[in-house]
Each structure stands twice: as structure tokens, then as C-alpha cells.
N, C-alpha and C positions, 0 to 999 in steps of 0.2 A: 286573440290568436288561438284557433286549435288546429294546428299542426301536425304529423303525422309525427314526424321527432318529439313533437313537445309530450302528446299523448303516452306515447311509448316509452319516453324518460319518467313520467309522473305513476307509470304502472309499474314501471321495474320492482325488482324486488327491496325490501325496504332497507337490508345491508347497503348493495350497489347505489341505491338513490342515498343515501346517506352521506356516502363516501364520494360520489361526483356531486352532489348540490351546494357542498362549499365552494370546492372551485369555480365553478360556473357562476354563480353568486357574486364572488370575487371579478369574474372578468365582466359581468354583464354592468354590474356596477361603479367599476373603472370604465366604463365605455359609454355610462352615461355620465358620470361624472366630466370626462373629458371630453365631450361630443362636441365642443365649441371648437377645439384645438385640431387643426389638420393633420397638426406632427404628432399628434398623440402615440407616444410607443403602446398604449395598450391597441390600435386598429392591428397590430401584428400577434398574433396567437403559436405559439409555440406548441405545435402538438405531439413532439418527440422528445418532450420535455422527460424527467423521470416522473412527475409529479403527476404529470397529464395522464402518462402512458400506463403506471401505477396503479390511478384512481377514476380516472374518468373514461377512456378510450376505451372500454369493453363492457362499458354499462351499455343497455338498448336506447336507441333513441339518440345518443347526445351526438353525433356525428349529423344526422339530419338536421337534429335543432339548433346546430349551429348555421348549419349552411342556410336552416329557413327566417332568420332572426338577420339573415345576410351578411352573413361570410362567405369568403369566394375563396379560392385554393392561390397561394402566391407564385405568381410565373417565377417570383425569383429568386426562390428558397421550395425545396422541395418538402423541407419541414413546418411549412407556418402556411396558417391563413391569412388573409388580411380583410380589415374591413373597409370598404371605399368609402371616403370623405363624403360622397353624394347620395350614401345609400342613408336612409332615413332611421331613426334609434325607435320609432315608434314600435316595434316588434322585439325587440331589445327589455323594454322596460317593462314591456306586455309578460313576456314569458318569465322575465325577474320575479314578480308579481304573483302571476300563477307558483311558481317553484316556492316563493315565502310561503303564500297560504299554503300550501301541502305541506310546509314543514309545521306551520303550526296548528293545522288540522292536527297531524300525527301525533303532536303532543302532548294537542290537548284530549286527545281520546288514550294513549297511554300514561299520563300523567295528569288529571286532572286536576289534582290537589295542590300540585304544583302553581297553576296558577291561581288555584283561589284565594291566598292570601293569608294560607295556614299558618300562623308562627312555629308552631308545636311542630313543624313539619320535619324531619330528622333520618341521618341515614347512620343506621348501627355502624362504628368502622373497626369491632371485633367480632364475625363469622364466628358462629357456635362451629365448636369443635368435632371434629369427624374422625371415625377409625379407619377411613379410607386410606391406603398406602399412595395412591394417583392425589393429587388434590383436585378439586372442582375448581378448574380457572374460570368458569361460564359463572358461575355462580359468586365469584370472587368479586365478576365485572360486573355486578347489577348499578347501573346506573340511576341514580332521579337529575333531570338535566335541569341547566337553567332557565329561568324565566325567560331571556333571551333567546332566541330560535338559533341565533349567530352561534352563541357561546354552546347552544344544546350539540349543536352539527360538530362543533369542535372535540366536544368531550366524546361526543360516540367514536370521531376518528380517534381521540389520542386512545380509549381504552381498546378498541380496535387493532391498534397498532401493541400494545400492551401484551395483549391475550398470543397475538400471533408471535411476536418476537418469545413470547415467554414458551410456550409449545416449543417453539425452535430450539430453544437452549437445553429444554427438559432431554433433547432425542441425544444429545452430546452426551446422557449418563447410562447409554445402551450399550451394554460392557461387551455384545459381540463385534457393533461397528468401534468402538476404543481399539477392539485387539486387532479389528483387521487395518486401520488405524497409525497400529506401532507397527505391523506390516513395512507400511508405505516411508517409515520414517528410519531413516540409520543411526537408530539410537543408539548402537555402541561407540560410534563415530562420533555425535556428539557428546556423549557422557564424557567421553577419551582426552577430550578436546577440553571440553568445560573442566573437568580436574586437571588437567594439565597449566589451564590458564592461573586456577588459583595457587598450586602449584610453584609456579614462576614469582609468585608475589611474595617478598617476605615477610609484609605486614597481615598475612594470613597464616602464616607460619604454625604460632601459638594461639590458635582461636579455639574454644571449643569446640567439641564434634558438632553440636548441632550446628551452630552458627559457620563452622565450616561447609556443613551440609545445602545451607541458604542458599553460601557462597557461590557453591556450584552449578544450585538449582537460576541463580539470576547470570552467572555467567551462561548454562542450557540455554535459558528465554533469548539471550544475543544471538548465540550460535542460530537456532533455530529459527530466530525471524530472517536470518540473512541466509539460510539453506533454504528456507521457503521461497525467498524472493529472488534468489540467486539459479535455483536447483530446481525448484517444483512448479511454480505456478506460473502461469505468464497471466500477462495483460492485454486485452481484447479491443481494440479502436473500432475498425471495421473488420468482418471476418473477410479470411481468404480463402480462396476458391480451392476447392479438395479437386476439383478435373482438370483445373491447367495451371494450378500455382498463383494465377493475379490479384490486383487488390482490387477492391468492391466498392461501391459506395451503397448511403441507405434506398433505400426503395420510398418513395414518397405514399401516403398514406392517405388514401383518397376512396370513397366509396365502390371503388371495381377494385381495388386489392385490400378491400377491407379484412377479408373473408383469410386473406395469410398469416395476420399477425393475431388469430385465435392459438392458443396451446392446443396439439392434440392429444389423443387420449394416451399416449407414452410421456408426452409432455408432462404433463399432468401428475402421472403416475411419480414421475422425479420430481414436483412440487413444484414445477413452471409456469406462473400465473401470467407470464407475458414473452412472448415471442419480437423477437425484432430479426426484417427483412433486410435484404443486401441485393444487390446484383451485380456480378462479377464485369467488371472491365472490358476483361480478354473476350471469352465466349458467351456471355450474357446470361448465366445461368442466374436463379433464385438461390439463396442461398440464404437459411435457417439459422439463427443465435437463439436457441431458446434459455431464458436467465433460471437456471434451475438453481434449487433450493436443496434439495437433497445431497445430505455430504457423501453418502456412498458413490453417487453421480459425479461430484466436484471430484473424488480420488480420482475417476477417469479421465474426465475430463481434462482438468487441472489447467482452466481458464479462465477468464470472465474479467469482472469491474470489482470495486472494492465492495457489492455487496456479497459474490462469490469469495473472495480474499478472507472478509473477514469472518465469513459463516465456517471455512477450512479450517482456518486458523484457529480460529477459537478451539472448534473440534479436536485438532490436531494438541493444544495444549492441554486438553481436558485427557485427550490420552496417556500423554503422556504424567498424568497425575498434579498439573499446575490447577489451583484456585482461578478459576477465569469466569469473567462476564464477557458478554455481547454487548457492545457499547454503540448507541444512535443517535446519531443529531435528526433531531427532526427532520432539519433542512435537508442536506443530501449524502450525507457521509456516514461511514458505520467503521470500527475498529474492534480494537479487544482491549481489555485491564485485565492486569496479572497479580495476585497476589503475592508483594513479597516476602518472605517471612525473617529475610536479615535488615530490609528496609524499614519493617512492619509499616506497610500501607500498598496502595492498588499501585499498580505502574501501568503507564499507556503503552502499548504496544500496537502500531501501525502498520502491518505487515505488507499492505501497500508501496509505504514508504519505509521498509526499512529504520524506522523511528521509533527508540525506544524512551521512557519516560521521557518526552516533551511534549508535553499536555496545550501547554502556546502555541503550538503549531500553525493552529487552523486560524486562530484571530491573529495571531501577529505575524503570523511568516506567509499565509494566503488570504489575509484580509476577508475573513469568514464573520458575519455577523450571527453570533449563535445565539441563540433562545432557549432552546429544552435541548439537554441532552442526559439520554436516560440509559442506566448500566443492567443489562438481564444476566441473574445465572441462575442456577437449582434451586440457589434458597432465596434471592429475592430479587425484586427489585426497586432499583433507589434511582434520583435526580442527581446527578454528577458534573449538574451543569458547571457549577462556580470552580470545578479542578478546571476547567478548560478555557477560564476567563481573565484579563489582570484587569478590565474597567466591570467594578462590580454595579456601578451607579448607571454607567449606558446600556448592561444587562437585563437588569432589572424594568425598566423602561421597554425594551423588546415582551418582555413578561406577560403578554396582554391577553390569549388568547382561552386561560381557562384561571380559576381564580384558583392561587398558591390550596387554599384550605381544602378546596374541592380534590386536587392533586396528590395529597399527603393522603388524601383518606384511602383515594384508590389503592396508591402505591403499597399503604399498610395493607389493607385488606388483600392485595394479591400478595404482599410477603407473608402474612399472617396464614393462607392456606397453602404457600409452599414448605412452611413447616411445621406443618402439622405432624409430619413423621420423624422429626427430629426431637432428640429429650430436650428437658430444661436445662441442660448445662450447656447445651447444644444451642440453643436459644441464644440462652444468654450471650455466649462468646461472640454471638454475632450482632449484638445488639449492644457490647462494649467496643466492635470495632468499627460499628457504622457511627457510634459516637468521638470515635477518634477522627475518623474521616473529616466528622460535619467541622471540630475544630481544624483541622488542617486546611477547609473551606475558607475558614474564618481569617487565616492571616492572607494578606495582601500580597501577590507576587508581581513582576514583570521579567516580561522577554528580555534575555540579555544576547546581543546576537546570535551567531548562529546552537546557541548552546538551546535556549529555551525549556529550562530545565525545571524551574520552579523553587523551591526550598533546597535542595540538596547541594551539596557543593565536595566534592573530591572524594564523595564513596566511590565504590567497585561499580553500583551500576554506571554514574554520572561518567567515568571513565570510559568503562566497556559502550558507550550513545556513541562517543565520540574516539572510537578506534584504536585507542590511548594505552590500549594493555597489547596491541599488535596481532591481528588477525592473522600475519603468518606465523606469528608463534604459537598460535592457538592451533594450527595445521598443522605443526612440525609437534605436537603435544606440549605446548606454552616452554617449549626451550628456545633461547636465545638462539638467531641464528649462526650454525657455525661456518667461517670463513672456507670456500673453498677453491683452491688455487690448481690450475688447469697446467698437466707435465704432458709431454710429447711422448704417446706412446711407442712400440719400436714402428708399429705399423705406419703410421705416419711421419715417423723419420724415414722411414723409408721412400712413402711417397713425396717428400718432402713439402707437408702443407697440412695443415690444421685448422677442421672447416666445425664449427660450431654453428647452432641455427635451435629456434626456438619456434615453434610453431602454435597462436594463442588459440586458435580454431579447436585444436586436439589437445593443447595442452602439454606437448610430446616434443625432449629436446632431445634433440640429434647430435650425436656427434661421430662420425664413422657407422659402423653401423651400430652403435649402440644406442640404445632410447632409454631417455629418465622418463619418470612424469614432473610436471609441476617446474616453471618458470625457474623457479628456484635452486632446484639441482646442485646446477655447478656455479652457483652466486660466489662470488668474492665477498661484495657488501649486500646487506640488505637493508633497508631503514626505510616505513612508511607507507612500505608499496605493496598491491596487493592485485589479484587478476579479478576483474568484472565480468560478470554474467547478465549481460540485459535481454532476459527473457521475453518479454514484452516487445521492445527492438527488435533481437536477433542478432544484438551485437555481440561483440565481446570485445576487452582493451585490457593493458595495464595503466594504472591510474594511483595515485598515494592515497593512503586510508582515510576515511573523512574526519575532519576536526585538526588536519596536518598542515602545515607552512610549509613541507617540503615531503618529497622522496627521494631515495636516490636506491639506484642498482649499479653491483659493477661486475665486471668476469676479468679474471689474472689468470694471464699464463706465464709460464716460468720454466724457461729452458736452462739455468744453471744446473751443470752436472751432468745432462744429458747429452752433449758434447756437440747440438746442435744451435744456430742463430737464428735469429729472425732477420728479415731483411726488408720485408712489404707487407703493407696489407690490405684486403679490402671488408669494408663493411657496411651492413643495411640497418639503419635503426629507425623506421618509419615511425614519426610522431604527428598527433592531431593537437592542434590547442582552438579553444575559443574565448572570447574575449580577452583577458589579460596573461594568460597561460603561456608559462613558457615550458618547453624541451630541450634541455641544453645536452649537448653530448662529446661529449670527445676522448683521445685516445693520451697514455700517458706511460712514457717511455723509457727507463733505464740501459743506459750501456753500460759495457768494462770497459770505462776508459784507463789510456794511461795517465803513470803517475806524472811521469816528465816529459817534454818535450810538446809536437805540436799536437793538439786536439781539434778534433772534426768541428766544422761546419754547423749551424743550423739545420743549412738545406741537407749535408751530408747524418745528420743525427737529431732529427728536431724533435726536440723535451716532448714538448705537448702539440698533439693535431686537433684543432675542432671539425667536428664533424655538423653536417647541415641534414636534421630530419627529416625536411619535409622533400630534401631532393633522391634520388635514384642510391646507388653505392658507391660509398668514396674509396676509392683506390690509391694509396702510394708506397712508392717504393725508395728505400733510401742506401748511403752509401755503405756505413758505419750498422755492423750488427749490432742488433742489440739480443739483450738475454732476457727481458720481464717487458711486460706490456700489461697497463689495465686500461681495460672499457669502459668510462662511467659513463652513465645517462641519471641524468638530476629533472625531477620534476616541480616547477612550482608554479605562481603566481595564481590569476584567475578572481575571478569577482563574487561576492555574495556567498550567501549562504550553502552554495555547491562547488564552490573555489575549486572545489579538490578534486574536482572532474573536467576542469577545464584545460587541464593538460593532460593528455593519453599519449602513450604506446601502444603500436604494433595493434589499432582499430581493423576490426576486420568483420563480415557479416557472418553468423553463421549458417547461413545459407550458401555459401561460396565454395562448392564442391572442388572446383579447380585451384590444386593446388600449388601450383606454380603461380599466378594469379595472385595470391594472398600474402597480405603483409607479416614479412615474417622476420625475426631477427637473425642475424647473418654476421658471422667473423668468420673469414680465412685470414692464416697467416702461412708466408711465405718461408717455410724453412731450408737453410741451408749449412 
């Protein structure tokens, strides 16, 4: 077979064929392996994959060479190719073939020694020492690969990926983009907040200053992932259309729109190695997601997938003065670890998910089968796989792809030149706590529902994962909330009616013409409940803090003294539930009755009204005044590990300009 793809792929340059002849390797060899089988899922090719689009779709050549080894584009998936049962492997096994010998041409002319059979053959894993302030990562990354071509291909990607993630982390210690940074970040808001929450705790009461100071710094990290994920970043599916508002789907990726999903040279400039196309619904436009890399860019932007999330984040932590790594599963996920210094060890931090230490996550709450997952920051990097595992024996087994010995050497060798600039006390400290780590490795853990928590059990953080220290206390500066109870002012004695209304779009409650901020305001009770921001959606609801059985809200008004009664009323209390979620709501009534003789009715004076959320406004009017009325609406039930979202309040888009239109909460009462 010489093909014009094939040719063009075996010249590229020797990074880019590096980095695409695994994979292709991979598919061409499942496609012969499976060639007997009609249903083979490998004849379907995923080209919008992360993996593909990553490492393989921008190298020259491999788009032809696929199509010329016969692949055909699938009528019924715009993302995949497929290969027809009838088309022959003979071209398949041809170009496998050529792509192995090029790999072991290549190494046997840069490693020759390699294969001849040297015992003595040896790679120093202590770099002589440099007065460089930068460290040489190129030099860190000298590889001699395996005898193996398979395992050589792997280790040039893992150090590859090594060299790049470690660059990235080094630019988070550039003290102008830190300050512009804390800029973007309402650090006095959160400091305010985070001492407030400890604050409110008694068992922090009498702690040392330092260990006070921890205190604060790991309540900051809560606050902070939940303003991020709340307040700054959203989440990108398909992008929408900047000229008429609609949603988009992908562009299919076929040799005449090849030429779109190149970076260009702005792209580039903000560190965008790959573009992905859209075309708007509405008007048909093209429409550009470039996945940039550059944090200065992300502060703009303030979009993307969890590799944008977590490249912010991390950033965003490092300004603020936190111990942080960039943390990578091979496979397709990236977060951050945080050092804690009241915890003393790394904490996961998910800025995606709003998930603070729960390292279980990914294998037992999304069924993640992980292999490597490696931690980057200034001074090193290490394999953090076993914090994010509880079967250490089916881990190990996935293990396969570069051998443990070969791994450790890298890993030293590039920790070993990132600190070269730090003293030997400085050293050392870090080479006593990557030893604490490796035993914290060492004990066995499992998921225990939705907690996932690992070793820890009823510290501040394990609490603050799971809501437990009260998110509006942390708003209101970690004080309990205090009761407040709603009087008739003259003015609406006057008018005789008292219209309260809560609007979750703005966040702004009304009542005459007076505006509070924040849900809260004029609460009677609060317990559990908190307002959500789904940046990503574009929703927003009230909903009980996660890790709760219940919420409840209430609003009191109380006409004794004021010399007027209530007599009716109407209200709106729009609730959403899914799956087992319930909204319970109703009204709950005090009169001055008398002492002796005949007393009202039900229907003339009824105790308690339920109210029905999911219908329009409930209205009634009754015979017997009454003086005190409270609101409750209780939230609970719901399934699984997100229970606590499965019953809402007052769901509204924020998109929803029209504000009559929007669900909004609503009591009038009828005074007379």
C-alpha cells in the first residue's frame, strides 16, 4: 500500500507521528482482530472523540489514510466513520505494518543500544545539578524507550503529556497574572465568609492561631469552589449562536471542512491546539469553540469543559496563595488537590463538580475505570493514582501500559529539576510529606454513599463536602439565621393588603416598594436551604444544601397590635420535583378566639391550608379574622446521590427576560 495518507502520515514530523501512531495502531488492530465479526463495535470510529481530536486529527495524512485503508464517513452519526463488513482488511493490515516498521526503524537509529542486548545499559535518575533559576524540563524528559515499539510509543506520549501539563502549572507562579487573578476573585467576600463559618463553630473556639488560620484557609477552598461554580465559570455542551441566540449542533468533520477545525494564529497565541465547529440551528452560521489553554484568556472567557475548569481553578487557587497541583487521569478527566495544612495531606477539589475531598468519585459514583492519574505543581510531580481508587488489585491490572520502574525514574527526574531552586530544608519538607502521602496510599478505603470521603470522618472539611456547617450562614457571616417576622406597615394598612414576592432570576424581594437582596431577607425559618446557580444550564432554583433529608422555609406575619386582621389570602409557590422529590407547602393560621361560648368553623377559621406547587395561585378567603399566618414550604425526598436537587423552588431560566412570565414567589394577604 502506498497511499497518499499513508505517505504523508509516515513523513510527518516525528512528535505528531509519535502521538497519532498509537492510536491508529490501536484501531487498525482491533479491526483486524475483529474482521470475522459483522457487529464488531471497533467498524465504528469515533472521530470527535477527546482522544482522537487531541492526538490524531491534526497530524498530516491520517484523515486520507483512513479513508484509503476504507473508511467511509457514517450517514448516521456525523461524528464517526464506519468501516463496511464487505470492504476487504487487506489495506488495513498493509498500512499496520508499514506504521510498526517506521516505528522501529526510528528506534533503532535513535537508540541503538537499546536493542542490542546491553545489560550495562542504564538511565542516571539524579540530573547533575544546575544554577539555572528556570529548570530544563526537555532535558529532565530524555527518554531510552522500550525494546517494545508498543510500550516505546507509550512512554514518548506519557513523557509528552508530562513536559506539557508541567509548563502549564509552572505559568500559575507569574506573580502579574496571580495579581490580575485576585482581581477577578471577591476575596474579601470570601475571607468574610470563611472566618465567619469558623466563627460560628464552638469546637474552634480555643484552637491555636495557626491551626485556626488552616481552619479558615479549608473553609476559603469550599466557599471558593462553590463561587466558581456558582458565580464565574459556566459549562460549554454545544456553543450558542452570538447572532440570533439559538443552539447549535457539531459540524461533522469530513475532508471539505477540514481546513475549520485548524487553530488560528490568535488561537494559538491563547495556547488553542484544537478548535471544535458548531452550526447554529436558527441562521446557519459556523460558529468557533476554540479549547484555549491560556489562563489570562479563561478570566475572559470564563467557559469551556473540565479541562478549562480545571486549568482556572487551579490558577485561581495558586493566587490566592493555596498549595495546589493540576491533577490528570490519563483517560479523560483533570481537577485540582489542595493542600491542607489543618488536615495535613492533598484534598481533591472538583471545580466541575462542586466536590470537595471525594477522591471516590470517579470509580464508584461514575464508574471510571482509572489507570494513571498524575498530580503537577511547581515543585513536582507524582502518581496519585491509589488516592482515587478502593479495588487496589483491579488497578493494578489496568497498569499495563509503561512499566512502574520506568515511571518513578521519569517522575523523579522531572521532580528532581523542579527543585533545583529550592534549599535542602526545602527539599526535604517535601520529600517528608510525599512520604506521608505514599502511606495514606497504603490504607485501604471504600465509598460509603453519597459521602465518598475516604479516611476522614467528622472534621470541618468532611462537613463543609457535605453542607453540614450551612451555606446561608456562611452568607449571612457563619451566624445563625435570625427569625423574621413580617408587621403591617401604615401604608399597607392603608391599602388594605400585604403583597410580598420573591423574585429568584434577580434575587430581589419585593415588598411595596421596598427591595431586599437575597431570598432570605424576611425568612421566619430557615433550615437547609440554599439558592442555586446553574451556570452551565442558565437555571437558577431554590433547592436544600447537599448532604440534607430535608429544607424548610417559612415567612410570619403578625398583625397583633397593629389594630388590623387578616381575612384572605392568595399565594404562588412554584415547585419542581424529580424522581422521588417532594414540595410540600402550606399555610398555618392563628386566630383570637374566644374564651366561652360558640367558636368558628373549620371552613369559617381553618388551622392549616395546603397549598399545591405545581398549580397556578391558591386563593381563600375566610370568615373569622385571624391575627398571625406562617408560609412553610419543606423540601425533601429524591433519589441517589443528588437527592437534594430533586426537589426545587421557584425553577426559572435565566434567560427569561419577561418578568411577569417567571416563577416567582407570591403572598398577598387581605387585610382588614
Amino acid at each position: 500500500m502506498h497511499g497518499v495518507g499513508l505517505r504523508a502520515f509516515l513523513e510527518a514530523e516525528h512528535e505528531d507521528f509519535s502521538r497519532a501512531s498509537s492510536i491508529l495502531l490501536q484501531v487498525f488492530n482491533n479491526l483486524l482482530r475483529t474482521q470475522y465479526r459483522k457487529d464488531s463495535k471497533f467498524r465504528r470510529l469515533n472521530i470527535a472523540s477527546s482522544s482522537f481530536l487531541g492526538n490524531v486529527v491534526d497530524v498530516p495524512g491520517v484523515l486520507d489514510l483512513l479513508f484509503e485503508v476504507g473508511f467511509e464517513e457514517d450517514s448516521s452519526s456525523n461524528e464517526h466513520l464506519c468501516f463496511p463488513v464487505t470492504t476487504s482488511m487487506t489495506a488495513v493490515a498493509q498500512a499496520r505494518n508499514a506504521i510498526q516498521h517506521a516505528i522501529i526503524n526510528s528506534a533503532l537509529k535513535e537508540h541503538p543500544s537499546s536493542f542490542s542486548g546491553n545489560p550495562n545499559q542504564s538511565t542516571p535518575t539524579n540530573p547533575p545539578a544546575t544554577n539555572a533559576t528556570q529548570p530544563s524540563l526537555t532535558k529532565a524528559c530524555a527518554t531510552t524507550p522500550f525494546p517494545d515499539p508498543v510500550h516505546a510509543q507509550h512512554q514518548k506520549a506519557f513523557q509528552a503529556q508530562m513536559l506539557s501539563f508541567t509548563r502549564q502549572v509552572l505559568r500559575y507562579e507569574d506573580q502579574a497574572l496571580q495579581a490580575e487573578i485576585r482581581k477577578r476573585l471577591p476575596v474579601v467576600r470570601l475571607t468574610s465568609e470563611a472566618e465567619g463559618l469558623v466563627q460560628s463553630n464552638d469546637e474552634f473556639a480555643n484552637l491555636p492561631s495557626d491551626q485556626r488560620s488552616a481552619a479558615v484557609k479549608n473553609c476559603m477552598l469550599y466557599l471558593l469552589l462553590k463561587w466558581f461554580k456558582q458565580e464565574f465559570f459556566q459549562w460549554v455542551n454545544n456553543s450558542k449562536c452570538d447572532t440570533c441566540g439559538s443552539e447549535s449542533d457539531p459540524l461533522p468533520m469530513t475532508q471539505s471542512t477540514l481546513h475549520l477545525f485548524f487553530p488560528t494564529a490568535e488561537d494559538s497565541t491563547y495556547q488553542a491546539s484544537r478548535v471544535e465547529i458548531f452550526r447554529c440551528r436558527g441562521c446557519g452560521a459556523v460558529l468557533r469553540f476554540p479549547r484555549y489553554n491560556d489562563v489570562r484568556k479563561l478570566l475572559d472567557t470564563r467557559r469551556g469543559r473540565c479541562g478549562e475548569w480545571a486549568n482556572c481553578f487551579t490558577a485561581c487557587c495558586r493566587a490566592l496563595g493555596f498549595e495546589a497541583r493540576y491533577v490528570q487521569d490519563n483517560a479523560d478527566h483533570v481537577w485540582t488537590e489542595v493542600y491542607s495544612d489543618l488536615d495535613k495531606r492533598w484534598l481533591h477539589a472538583d471545580s466541575c463538580e462542586t466536590a470537595l475531598d471525594q477522591p471516590l468519585i470517579y470509580e464508584s459514583g461514575w464508574g471510571k475505570k482509572l489507570a494513571y492519574v498524575f498530580a503537577f505543581s511547581k515543585d513536582e510531580v507524582v502518581d496519585v493514582t491509589w488516592r482515587y481508587s478502593a479495588n487496589f488489585e483491579e488497578l493494578q491490572e489496568r497498569r499495563n501500559r509503561v512499566a512502574e520502574a520506568w515511571l518513578r525514574s521519569r517522575m523523579a527526574q522531572l521532580s528532581n529539576r523542579l527543585q533545583v531552586r529550592l534549599s535542602s530544608k526545602e527539599r526535604s519538607a517535601i520529600r517528608q510529606r510525599r512520604f506521608e502521602e505514599l502511606v495514606e496510599f497504603l490504607r485501604p478505603r471504600s465509598a460509603k454513599g453519597s459521602e465518598l470521603t475516604g479516611r476522614i470522618s467528622g472534621s470541618l472539611t468532611w462537613r463543609l463536602a457535605r453542607g453540614e456547617m450551612g451555606w446561608d450562614g456562611a452568607r449571612n457571616g457563619g451566624n445563625v439565621h435570625k427569625p423574621y417576622v413580617i408587621v403591617p406597615t401604615e401604608e399597607e394598612i392603608g391599602d388594605k393588603k400585604l403583597i410580598l414576592q420573591y423574585d429568584p432570576v434577580t434575587d430581589i424581594q419585593l415588598r411595596g416598594t421596598q427591595r431586599t437582596n437575597g431570598f432570605a431577607s424576611a425568612a421566619f425559618e430557615l433550615e437547609n436551604i440554599e439558592r442555586k446557580v446553574e451556570t452551565d444550564w442558565r437555571m437558577v432554583y431554590l433547592a436544600r444544601t447537599p448532604g440534607s433529608d430535608s429544607g424548610r422555609i417559612s415567612w410570619k406575619i403578625d398583625c397583633s397590635g397593629s389594630g388590623v386582621w387578616m381575612d384572605g389570602f392568595s399565594v404562588k409557590v412554584p415547585g419542581t420535583t424529580f424522581h422521588s422529590g417532594r414540595v410540600d407547602a402550606k399555610l398555618v393560621l392563628d386566630y383570637d378566639m374566644p374564651e366561652s361560648g360558640p367558636r368558628p368553623t373549620d371552613t369559617e377559621a381553618p388551622r392549616v391550608v395546603d397549598i399545591v406547587p405545581e398549580v397556578g395561585t391558591t386563593s381563600i378567603k375566610w370568615l373569622t379574622p385571624a391575627k398571625c399566618l406562617v408560609c412553610c414550604v419543606t423540601l425533601s425526598g429524591g433519589d441517589g446521590q443528588e437527592a437534594w436537587l430533586h426537589a426545587q423552588m421557584l425553577r426559572e431560566s435565566l434567560d427569561n427576560q419577561d418578568e411577569k412570565l417567571r416563577n416567582i414567589f407570591m403572598l398577598e394577604v387581605h387585610l382588614a
